[in-house]
C-alpha positions in Angstrom: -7.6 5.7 22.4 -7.2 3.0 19.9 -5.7 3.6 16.7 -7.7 2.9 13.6 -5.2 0.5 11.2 -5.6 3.3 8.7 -3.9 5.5 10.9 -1.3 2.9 12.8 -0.4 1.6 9.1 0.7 5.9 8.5 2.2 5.9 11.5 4.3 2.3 11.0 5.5 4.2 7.5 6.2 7.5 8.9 9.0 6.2 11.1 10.8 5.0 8.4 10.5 8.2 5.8 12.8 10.9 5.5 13.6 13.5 2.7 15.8 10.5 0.8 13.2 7.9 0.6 11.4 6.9 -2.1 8.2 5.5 -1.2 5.5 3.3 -3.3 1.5 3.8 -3.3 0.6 0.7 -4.7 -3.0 1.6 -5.0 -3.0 5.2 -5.3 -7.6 5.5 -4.9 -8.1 9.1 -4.1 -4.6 10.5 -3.3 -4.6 10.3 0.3 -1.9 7.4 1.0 0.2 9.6 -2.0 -0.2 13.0 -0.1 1.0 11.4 3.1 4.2 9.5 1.4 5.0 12.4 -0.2 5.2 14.5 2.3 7.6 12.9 4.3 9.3 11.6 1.2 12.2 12.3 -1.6 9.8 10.7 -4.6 6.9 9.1 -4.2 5.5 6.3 -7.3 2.1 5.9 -7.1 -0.1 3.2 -9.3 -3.7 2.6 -10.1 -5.3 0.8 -12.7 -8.1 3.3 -12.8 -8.0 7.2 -14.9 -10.7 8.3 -12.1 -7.9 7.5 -9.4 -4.7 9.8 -10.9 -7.8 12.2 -11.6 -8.6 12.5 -8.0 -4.9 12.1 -6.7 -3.9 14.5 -9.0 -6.4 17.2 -7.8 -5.6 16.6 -4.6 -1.4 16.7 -4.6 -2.0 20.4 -6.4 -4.3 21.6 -3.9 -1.7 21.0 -1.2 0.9 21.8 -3.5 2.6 18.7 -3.7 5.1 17.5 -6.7 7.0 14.6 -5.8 4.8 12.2 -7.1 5.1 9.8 -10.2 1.2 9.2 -10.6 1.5 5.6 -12.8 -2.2 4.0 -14.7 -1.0 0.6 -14.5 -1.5 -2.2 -12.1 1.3 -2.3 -9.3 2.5 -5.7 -10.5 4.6 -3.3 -12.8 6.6 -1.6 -10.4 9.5 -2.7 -11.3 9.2 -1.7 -15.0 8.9 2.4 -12.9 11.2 2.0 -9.8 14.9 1.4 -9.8 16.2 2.9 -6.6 15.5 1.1 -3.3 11.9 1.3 -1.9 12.1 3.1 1.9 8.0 2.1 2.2 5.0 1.1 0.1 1.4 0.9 1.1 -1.5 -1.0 -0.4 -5.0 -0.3 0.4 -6.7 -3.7 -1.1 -10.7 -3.6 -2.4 -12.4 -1.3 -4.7 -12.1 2.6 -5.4 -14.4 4.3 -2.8 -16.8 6.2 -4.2 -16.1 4.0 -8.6 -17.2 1.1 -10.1 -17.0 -2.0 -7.6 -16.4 -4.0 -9.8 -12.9 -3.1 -10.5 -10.9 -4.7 -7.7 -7.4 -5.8 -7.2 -6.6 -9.2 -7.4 -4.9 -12.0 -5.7 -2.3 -12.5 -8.4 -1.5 -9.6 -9.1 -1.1 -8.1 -5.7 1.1 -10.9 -4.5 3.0 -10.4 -7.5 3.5 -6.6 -7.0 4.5 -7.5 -2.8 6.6 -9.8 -4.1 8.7 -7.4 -6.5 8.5 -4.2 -3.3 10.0 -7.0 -0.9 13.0 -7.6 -3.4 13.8 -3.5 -3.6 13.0 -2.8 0.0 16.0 -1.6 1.8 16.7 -3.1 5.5 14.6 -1.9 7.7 12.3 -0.9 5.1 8.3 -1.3 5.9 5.4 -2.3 3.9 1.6 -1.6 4.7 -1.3 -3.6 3.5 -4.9 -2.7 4.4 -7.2 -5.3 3.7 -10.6 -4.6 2.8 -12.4 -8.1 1.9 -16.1 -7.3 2.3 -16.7 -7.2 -1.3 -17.3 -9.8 -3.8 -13.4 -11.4 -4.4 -12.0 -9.7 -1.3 -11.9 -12.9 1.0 -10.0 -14.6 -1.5 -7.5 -12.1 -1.9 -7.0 -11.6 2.1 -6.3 -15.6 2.1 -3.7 -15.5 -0.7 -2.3 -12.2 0.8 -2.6 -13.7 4.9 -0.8 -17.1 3.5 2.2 -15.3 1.6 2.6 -13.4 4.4 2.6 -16.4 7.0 5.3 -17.7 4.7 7.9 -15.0 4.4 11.2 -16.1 6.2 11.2 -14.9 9.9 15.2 -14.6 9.9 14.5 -11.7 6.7 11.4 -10.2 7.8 8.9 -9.5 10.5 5.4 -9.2 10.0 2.6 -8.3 12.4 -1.3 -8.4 12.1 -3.7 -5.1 13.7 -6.9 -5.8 13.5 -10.7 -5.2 15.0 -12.3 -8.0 17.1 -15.9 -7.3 18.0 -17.1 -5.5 14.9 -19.6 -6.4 13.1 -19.8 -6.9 9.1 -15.8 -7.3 7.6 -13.7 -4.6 9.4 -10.6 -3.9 7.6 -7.0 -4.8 9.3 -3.6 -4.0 9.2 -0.6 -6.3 7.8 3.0 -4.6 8.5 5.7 -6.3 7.4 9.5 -5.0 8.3 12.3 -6.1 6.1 15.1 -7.3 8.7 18.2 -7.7 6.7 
């Protein structure tokens, strides 16, 4: 069966983490990208703009027991004010909080600005994930900025691949992976 990008962009991660990494959960939403990083991780920083997000997260790390996460209210353009150690693997889910008010969405700017600051403290061979959801009022705009930076990062440094559906309907979201090479 095909994976689901949700599910490859865990997988792409999971190869990379071990009891030393620390890991980054850009957009932290409900706590499920932070429950899997931490799990397989040393520390895990996790950001969201949004109270209702470390709310949820929060909840859901001490249901399963989990306390190696730094939950962070700020935007992840910030990461470097929180993170000093090398980055093993960070993960963005792009859009809205499922389930909160849609009209709180991350931005172009802001995103490139936080993948920018992950790419300079990602160790070799480290791996970002970037979920694109774009079927939302602003989304297309970020996927282009996001797509464009991506298309433009040095092939000798990094390799990036694109997962996504073809024949659904509506705006699917997809899967950006990029690897840092050296």
């Amino acid at each position: 069966m095909i994976k689901r990008p949700i599910r490859l962009s865990h997988d792409f991660l999971a190869e990379v983490l071990d009891n030393e990494a620390v890991a980054v959960d850009a957009t932290m939403g409900n706590g499920n990208d932070t429950a899997f990083l931490a799990k397989l991780s040393q520390k895990v920083y996790a950001f969201d703009v949004q109270e209702q997000a470390l709310i949820n997260t929060r909840k859901r790390l001490d249901e399963q027991k989990i306390d190696n996460a730094q939950l962070i209210l700020d935007g992840h353009e910030h990461v470097d004010q929180y993170v000093s150690e090398p980055i093993r693997a960070a993960i963005f889910n792009l859009g809205y909080l499922p389930s909160a008010d849609k009209t709180i969405i991350t931005k172009p700017n802001t995103t490139l600005e936080a993948i920018k600051k992950i790419l300079e403290r990602l160790e070799d061979g480290g791996r970002v994930s970037l979920m694109i959801y774009y079927g939302h009022e602003g989304g297309n705009v970020e996927k282009d900025a996001v797509l464009e930076f991506v298309k433009d990062l040095p092939q000798e440094d990094f390799a990036t691949m694109l997962y996504q559906p073809l024949n659904q309907i509506h705006t699917p979201p997809f899967l950006v992976m990029i690897e840092k090479l050296n």
